[in-house]
C-alpha positions in Angstrom: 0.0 0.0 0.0 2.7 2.3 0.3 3.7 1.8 -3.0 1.0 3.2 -4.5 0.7 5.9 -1.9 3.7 7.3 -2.9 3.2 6.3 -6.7 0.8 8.6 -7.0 2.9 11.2 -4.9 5.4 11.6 -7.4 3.7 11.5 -10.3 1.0 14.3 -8.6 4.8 16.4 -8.1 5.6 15.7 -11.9 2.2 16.4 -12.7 2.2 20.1 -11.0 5.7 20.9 -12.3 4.3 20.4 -15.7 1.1 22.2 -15.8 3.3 25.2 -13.6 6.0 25.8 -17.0 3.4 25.2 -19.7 1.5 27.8 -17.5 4.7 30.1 -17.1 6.1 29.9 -21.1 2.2 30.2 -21.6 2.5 33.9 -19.7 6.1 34.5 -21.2 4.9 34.2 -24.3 2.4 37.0 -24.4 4.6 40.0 -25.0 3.8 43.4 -23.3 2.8 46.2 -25.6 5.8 48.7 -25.5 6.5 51.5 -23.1 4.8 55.4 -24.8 8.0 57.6 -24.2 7.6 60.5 -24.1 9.3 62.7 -26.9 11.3 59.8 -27.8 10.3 58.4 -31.8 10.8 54.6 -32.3 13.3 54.1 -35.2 13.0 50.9 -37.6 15.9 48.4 -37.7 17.5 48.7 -40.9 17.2 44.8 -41.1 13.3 46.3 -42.5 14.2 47.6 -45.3 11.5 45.7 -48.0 12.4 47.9 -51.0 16.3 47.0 -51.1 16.8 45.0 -53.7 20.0 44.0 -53.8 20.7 40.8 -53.5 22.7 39.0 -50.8 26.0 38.6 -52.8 26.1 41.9 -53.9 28.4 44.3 -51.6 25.8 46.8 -50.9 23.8 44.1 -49.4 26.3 43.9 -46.6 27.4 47.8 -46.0 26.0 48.6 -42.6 23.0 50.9 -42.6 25.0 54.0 -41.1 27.6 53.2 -44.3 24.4 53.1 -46.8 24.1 55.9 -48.9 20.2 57.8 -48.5 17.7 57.2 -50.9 
């Protein structure tokens, strides 16, 4: 009988240790909205930029953005 007493202990603690990080990455993976500033302007990342269309091998694909001449 205490076999199965304590069976069921263990897999009641694995049980709960489970359900309590689904339940945490479940939380974690809701992002908060971002802080309002105020006066400061969010900037894209120059990673965004849709309309380059240079290809990857070409050597303006790799210049850094603060290299980069402006459009």
């Amino acid at each position: 009988m205490d076999f199965l007493h304590s069976t069921w202990f263990w897999l009641f603690v694995i049980v709960a240790l489970v359900m309590s990080t689904i339940g945490s990455l479940a939380r974690l993976s809701k992002a908060p909205p971002p802080v309002d500033l105020p006066g400061i302007k969010p900037q894209p990342y120059a990673a965004d930029d849709d309309d380059d269309q240079d290809g990857p091998d070409s050597p303006a694909g790799h210049a850094p953005a603060s290299l980069r001449k402006p459009k």
